[in-house]
C-alpha positions as CSV (number, residue, x, y, z in Angstrom):
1,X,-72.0,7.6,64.2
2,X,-69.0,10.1,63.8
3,X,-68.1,10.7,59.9
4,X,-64.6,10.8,58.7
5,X,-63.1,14.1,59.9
6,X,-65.1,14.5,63.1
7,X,-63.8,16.8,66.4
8,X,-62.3,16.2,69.1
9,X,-62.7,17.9,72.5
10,X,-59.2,17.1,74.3
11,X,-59.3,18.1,78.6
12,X,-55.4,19.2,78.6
13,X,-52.5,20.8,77.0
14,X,-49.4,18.5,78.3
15,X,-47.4,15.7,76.5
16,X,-50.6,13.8,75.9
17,X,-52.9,16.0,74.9
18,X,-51.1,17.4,72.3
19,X,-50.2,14.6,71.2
20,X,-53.3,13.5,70.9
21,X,-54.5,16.6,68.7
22,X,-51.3,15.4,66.3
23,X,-52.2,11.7,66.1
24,X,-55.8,12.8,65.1
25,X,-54.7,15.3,62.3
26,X,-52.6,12.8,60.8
27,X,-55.6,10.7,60.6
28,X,-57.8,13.7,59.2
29,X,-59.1,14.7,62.5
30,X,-60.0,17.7,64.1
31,X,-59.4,18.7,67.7
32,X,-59.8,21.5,70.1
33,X,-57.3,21.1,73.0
34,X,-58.2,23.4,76.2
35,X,-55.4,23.5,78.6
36,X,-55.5,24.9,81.9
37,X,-52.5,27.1,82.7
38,X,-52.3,30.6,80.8
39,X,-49.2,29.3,78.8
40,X,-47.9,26.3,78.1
41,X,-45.1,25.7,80.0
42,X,-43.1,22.6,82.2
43,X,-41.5,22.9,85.7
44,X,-37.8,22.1,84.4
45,X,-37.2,18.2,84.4
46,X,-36.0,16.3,81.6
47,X,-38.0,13.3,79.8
48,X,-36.6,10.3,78.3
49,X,-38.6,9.2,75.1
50,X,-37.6,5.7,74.2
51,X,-37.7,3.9,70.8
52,X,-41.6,2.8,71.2
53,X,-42.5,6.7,71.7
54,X,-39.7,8.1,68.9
55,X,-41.5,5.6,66.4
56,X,-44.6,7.2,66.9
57,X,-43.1,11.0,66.2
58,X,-41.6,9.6,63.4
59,X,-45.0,8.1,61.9
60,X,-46.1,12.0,62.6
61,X,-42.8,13.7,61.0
62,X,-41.4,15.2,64.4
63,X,-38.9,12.7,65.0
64,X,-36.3,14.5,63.4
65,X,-36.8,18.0,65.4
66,X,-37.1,15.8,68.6
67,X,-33.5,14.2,68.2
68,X,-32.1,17.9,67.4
69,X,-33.4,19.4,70.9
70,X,-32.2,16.4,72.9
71,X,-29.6,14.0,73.6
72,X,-29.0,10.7,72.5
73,X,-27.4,8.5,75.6
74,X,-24.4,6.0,74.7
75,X,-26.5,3.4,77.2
76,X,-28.4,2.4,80.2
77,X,-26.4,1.7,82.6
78,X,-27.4,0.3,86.7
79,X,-24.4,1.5,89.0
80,X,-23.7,1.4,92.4
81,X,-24.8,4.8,94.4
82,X,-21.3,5.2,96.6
83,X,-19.2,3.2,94.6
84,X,-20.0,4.1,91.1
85,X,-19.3,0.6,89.5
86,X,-21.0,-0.8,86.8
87,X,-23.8,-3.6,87.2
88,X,-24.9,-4.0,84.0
89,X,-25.3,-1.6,80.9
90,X,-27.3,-2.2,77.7
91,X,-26.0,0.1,74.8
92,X,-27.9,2.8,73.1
93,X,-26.7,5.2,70.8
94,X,-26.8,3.3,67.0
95,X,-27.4,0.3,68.9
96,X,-30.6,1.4,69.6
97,X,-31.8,2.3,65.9
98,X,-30.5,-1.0,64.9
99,X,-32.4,-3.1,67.3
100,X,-35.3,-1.4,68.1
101,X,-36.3,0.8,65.1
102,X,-35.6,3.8,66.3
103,X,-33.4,6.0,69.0
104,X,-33.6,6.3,72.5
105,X,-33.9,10.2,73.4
106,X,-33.6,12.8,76.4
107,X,-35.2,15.7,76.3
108,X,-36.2,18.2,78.3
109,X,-40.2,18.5,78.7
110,X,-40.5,21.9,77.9
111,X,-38.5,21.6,74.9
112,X,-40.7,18.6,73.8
113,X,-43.9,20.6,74.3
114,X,-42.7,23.4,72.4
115,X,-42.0,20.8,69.4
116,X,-45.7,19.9,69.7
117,X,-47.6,23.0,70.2
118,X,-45.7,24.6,67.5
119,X,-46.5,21.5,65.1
120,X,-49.8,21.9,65.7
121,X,-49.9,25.6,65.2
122,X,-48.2,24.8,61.8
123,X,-50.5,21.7,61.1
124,X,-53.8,23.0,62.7
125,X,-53.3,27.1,63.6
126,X,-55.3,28.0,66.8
127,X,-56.5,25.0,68.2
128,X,-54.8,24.8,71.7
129,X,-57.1,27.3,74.1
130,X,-55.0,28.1,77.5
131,X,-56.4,29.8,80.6
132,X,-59.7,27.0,80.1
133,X,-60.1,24.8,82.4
134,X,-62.5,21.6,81.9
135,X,-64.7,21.0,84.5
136,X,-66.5,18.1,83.3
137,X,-68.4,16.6,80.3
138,X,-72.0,15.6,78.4
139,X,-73.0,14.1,75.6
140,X,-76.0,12.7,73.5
141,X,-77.0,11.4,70.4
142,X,-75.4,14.1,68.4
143,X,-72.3,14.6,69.9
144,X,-70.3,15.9,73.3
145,X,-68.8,18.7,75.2
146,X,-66.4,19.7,77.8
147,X,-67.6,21.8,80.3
148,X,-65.3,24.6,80.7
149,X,-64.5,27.3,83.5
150,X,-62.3,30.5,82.8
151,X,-62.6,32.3,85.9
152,X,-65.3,34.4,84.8
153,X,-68.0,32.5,82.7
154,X,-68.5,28.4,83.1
155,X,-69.4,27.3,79.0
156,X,-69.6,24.3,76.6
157,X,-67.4,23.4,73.9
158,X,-68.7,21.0,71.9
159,X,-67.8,18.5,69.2
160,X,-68.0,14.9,68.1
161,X,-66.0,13.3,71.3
162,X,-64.1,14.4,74.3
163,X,-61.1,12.8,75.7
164,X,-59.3,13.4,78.9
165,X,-56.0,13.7,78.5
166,X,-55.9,16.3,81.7
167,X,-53.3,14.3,83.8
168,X,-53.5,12.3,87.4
169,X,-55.8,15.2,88.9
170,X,-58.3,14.9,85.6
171,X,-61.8,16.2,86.3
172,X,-63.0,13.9,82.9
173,X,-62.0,10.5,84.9
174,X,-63.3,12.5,88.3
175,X,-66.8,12.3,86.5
176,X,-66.3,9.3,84.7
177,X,-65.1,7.0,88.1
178,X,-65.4,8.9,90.7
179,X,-62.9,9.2,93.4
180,X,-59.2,8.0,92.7
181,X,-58.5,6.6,95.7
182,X,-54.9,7.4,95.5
183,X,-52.0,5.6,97.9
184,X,-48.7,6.6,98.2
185,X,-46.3,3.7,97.0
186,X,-43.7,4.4,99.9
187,X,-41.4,6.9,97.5
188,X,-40.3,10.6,97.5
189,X,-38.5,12.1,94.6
190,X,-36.3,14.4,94.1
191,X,-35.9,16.1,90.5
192,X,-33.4,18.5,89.2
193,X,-31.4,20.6,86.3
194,X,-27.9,21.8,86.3
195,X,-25.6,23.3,83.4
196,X,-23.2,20.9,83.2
197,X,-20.6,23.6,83.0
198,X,-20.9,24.2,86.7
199,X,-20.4,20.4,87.7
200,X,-16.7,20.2,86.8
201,X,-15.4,16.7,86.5
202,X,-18.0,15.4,88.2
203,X,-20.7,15.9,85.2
204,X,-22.8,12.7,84.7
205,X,-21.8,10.6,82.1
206,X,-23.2,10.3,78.8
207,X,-25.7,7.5,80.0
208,X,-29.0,6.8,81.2
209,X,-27.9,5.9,84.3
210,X,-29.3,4.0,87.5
211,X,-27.6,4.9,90.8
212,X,-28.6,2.4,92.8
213,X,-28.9,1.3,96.5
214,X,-30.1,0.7,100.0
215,X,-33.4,1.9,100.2
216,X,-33.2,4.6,97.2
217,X,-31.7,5.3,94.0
218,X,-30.6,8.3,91.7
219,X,-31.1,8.6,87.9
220,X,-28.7,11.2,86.2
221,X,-28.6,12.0,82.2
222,X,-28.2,14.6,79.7
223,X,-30.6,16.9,78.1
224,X,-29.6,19.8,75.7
225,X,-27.3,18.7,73.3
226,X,-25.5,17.2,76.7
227,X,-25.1,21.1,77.9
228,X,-27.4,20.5,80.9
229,X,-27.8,17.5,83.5
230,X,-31.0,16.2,85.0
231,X,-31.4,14.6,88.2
232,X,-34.0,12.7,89.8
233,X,-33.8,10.7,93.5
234,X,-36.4,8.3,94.6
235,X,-36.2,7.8,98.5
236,X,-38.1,5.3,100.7
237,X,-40.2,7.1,103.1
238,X,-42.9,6.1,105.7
239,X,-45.5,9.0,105.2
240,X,-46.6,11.9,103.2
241,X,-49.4,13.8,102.2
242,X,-48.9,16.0,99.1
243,X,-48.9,14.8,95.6
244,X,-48.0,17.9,93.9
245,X,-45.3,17.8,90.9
246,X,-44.1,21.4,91.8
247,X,-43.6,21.4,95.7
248,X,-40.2,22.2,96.8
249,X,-37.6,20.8,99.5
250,X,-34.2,22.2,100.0
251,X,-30.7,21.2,99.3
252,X,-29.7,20.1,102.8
253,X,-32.8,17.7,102.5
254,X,-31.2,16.3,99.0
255,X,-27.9,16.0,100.4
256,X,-28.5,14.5,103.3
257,X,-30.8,12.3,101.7
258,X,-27.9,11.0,99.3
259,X,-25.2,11.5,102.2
260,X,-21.9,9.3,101.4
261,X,-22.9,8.6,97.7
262,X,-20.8,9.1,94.5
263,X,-20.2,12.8,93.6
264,X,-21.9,12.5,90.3
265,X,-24.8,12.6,92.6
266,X,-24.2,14.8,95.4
267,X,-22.2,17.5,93.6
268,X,-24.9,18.1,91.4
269,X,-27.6,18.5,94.3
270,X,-25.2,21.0,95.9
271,X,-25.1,22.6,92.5
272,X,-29.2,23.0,91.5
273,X,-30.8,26.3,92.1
274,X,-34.1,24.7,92.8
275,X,-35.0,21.5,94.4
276,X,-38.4,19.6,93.7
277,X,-39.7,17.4,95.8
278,X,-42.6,15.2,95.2
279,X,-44.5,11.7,96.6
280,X,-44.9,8.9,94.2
281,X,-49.1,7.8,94.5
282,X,-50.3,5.1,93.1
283,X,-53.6,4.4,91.3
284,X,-55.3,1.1,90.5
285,X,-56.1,0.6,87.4
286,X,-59.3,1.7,85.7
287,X,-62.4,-0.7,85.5
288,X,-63.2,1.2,82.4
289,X,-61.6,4.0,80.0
290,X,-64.3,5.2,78.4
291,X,-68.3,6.4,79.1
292,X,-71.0,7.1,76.2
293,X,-68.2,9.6,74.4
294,X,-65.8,10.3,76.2
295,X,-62.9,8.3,77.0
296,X,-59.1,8.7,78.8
297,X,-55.9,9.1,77.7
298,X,-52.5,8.8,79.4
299,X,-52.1,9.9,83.2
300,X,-56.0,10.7,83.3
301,X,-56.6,6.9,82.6
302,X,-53.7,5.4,84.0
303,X,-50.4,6.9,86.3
304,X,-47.8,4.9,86.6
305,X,-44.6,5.1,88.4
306,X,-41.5,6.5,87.0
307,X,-39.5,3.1,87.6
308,X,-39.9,2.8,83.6
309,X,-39.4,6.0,82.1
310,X,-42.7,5.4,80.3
311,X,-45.2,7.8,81.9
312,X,-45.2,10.0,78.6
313,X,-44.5,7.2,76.4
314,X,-47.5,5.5,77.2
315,X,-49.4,8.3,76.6
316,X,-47.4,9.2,73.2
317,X,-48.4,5.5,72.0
318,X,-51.8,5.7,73.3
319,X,-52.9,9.0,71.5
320,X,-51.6,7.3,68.5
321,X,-53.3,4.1,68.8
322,X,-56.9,5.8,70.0
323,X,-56.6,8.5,67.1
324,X,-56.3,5.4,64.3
325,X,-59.3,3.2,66.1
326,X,-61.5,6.3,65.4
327,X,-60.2,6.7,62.0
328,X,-60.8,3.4,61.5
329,X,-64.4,3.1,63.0
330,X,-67.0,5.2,62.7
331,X,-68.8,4.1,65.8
332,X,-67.2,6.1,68.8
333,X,-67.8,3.1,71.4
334,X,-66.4,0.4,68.9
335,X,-63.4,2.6,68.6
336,X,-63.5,3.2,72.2
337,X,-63.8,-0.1,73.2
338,X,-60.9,-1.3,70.0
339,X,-58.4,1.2,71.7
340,X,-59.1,0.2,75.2
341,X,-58.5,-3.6,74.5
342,X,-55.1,-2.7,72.2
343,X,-53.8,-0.6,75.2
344,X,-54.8,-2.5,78.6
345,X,-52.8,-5.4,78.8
346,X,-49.9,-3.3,77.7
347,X,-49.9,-0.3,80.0
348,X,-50.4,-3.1,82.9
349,X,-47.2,-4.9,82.1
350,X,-45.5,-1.5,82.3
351,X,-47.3,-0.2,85.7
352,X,-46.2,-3.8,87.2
353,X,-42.6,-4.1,85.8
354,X,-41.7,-0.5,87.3
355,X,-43.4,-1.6,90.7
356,X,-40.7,-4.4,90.1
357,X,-37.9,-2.3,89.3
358,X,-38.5,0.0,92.6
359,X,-37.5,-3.2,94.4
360,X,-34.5,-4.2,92.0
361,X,-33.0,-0.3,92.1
362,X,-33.4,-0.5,95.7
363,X,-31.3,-3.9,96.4
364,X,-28.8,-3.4,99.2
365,X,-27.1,-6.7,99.3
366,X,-23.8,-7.3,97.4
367,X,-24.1,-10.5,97.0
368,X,-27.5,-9.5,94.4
369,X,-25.2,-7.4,92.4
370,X,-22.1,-9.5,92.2
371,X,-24.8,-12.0,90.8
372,X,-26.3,-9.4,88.4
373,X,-22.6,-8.3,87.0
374,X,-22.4,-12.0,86.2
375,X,-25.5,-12.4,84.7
376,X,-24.5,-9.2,82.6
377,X,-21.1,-10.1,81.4
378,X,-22.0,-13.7,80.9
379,X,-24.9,-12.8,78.3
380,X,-24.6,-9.2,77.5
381,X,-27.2,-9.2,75.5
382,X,-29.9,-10.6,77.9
383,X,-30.3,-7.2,79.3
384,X,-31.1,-5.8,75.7
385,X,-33.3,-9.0,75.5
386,X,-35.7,-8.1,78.3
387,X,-36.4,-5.0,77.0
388,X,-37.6,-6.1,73.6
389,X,-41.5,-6.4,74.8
390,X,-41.0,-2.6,75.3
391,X,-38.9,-0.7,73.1
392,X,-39.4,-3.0,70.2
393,X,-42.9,-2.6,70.0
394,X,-44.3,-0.4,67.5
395,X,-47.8,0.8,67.5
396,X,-48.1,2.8,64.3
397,X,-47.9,-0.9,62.6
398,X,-49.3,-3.4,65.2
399,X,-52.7,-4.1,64.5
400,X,-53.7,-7.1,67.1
401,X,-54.8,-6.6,70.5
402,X,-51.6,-6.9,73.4
């Protein structure tokens, strides 16, 4: 039994964790988050937070300091890579709000993390420990621990539950189900920044926007109040080994990688100062999320490809939805087992709709888009439609299981 109040042992100090140690205060938890890295910092890249993710930092009273750092896109938009015409487009901005509850966001992730950690040093002063990393975890009849290394001494911390939230390398789902079995999915991105005042009149536009093509595809927005651009390229490619998020390439691989496509593209490859380059792995999902008391959160419990823009979204909403099922239950493996069954069925529809995007940004033949700009002008709000399931949904009210 945990009483009303209890701690929380959170494995990692990114996105999820800390939102994790958010979602529990506002449900009068306690947490301890131990993070790794001596700082908390991201590799640059920008985020895109849509209205399902805002309406949980809304519920928490960030949503306002969140819209402030980032951008708010006019639209999603699919366009062709070389020639730059439109496909379809589905309108953000106040369109978003009005439909969905809430705005659609870009932000850049270290500017998101800052918002959090400094929340939580307002809300809950010195609970994020850096330079700790978790090793592993226990528990009995009166509670758990993480078992942490610093580098010089291996230690417990202990509390009332722990929950990995320590991303797609997690020790806590290492111990909890063994090997990951990782395979790569066949895709090799590309991610980068640029001030937009070095791109000329080739800047993005004021979108969320799909370059798309024969075997790859491009995405391009706006982070910063629209003063820098973000890139990311998703490539086909037949092998590859490392799954790191902070490996580099150069810019003769971008460019020739993205040879002959529209100069929103390429001029802002020749423009970046650094050039990550990464391979997309896949994961199946878990059999289970949670053991005696612990239990996973996120990436640790289920990476998905970036063909959604929900990696961090899923996470926002699950932190949210885990943190109420213990406020709710005082029984960690009914809450365990009450978040498990609300999240499932939804973070599956997401991992298999952004496998099916991968293959609908990837189309080469124009007969397929001539049928799509159809489909769009025809019923211009169909596009919206299909996204309704996502961006509509609102876990800080719904109550029934997905």
């Amino acid at each position: 039994m945990i009483a009303t109040g209890g701690t929380a042992i959170i494995a990692g100090g990114g996105i999820g964790g800390l939102a994790a140690a958010l979602c529990l205060h506002h449900f009068g938890w306690n947490a301890q988050v131990l993070e790794r890295a001596d700082t908390l910092e991201e590799v640059g890249a920008g985020i895109q937070i849509s209205p399902n993710g805002m309406r949980v930092f809304q519920a928490l009273g960030i949503a306002a300091r969140i819209e402030a750092a980032g951008f708010m896109p006019k639209a999603a938009d699919m366009r062709d890579g070389r020639t730059g015409e439109t496909i379809f487009r589905v309108e953000l901005d106040t369109a978003a709000t009005a439909r969905w509850g809430a705005p659609y966001i870009h932000i850049h992730r270290a500017d998101l993390l800052a918002i959090l950690s400094e929340t939580l040093a307002e809300r809950m002063p010195d609970v994020v420990l850096t330079g700790t990393a978790v090793t592993g975890y226990g528990y009995d009849e009166d509670g758990a621990w993480a078992i942490t290394d610093t580098g010089t001494n291996t230690s417990k911390t202990r509390g009332d539950i722990v929950i990995g939230a320590d991303g797609i390398h997690s020790a806590v789902r290492a111990q909890m189900l063994g090997s990951s079995n990782a395979r790569f999915t066949g895709h090799v991105a590309w991610r980068m920044t640029v001030p937009v005042e070095r791109l000329g009149q080739n800047a993005p536009p004021p979108t969320a926007t799909v370059w798309a093509g024969k075997g790859k595809h491009a995405v391009t927005y706006l982070l910063r109040g629209g003063k820098l651009a973000n890139l990311v390229g998703v490539v086909e490619h037949s092998g590859w080994q490392n799954e790191s998020w902070t490996a580099k390439g150069t810019r003769e691989q971008a460019l020739a990688d993205f040879a002959g496509w529209h100069p929103v593209v390429t001029r802002l490859i020749e423009a970046a100062d650094t050039h990550y380059r990464w391979a997309i792995f896949g994961r199946r999902p878990p059999p289970k999320w949670h053991d005696g008391r612990a239990v996973l959160l996120g990436d640790a419990c289920h990476p998905m490809s970036p063909f959604m823009a929900q990696g961090a979204v899923m996470a926002i909403e699950d932190a949210y939805v885990l943190a109420r099922q213990l406020a709710e239950n005082t029984n960690s493996d009914t809450a365990f087992a009450g978040y498990a069954r609300k999240r499932r069925n939804r973070v599956a529809r997401v991992i298999n709709t952004a496998r099916d995007n991968a293959r609908l940004f990837h189309r080469s033949h124009a007969i397929e888009q001539r049928s799509m700009r159809l489909a769009t002008h025809a019923a211009p709000e169909a596009a919206a439609r299909q996204l309704d399931w996502l961006y509509g949904h609102d876990v800080t009210k719904a109550r029934k299981a997905l």
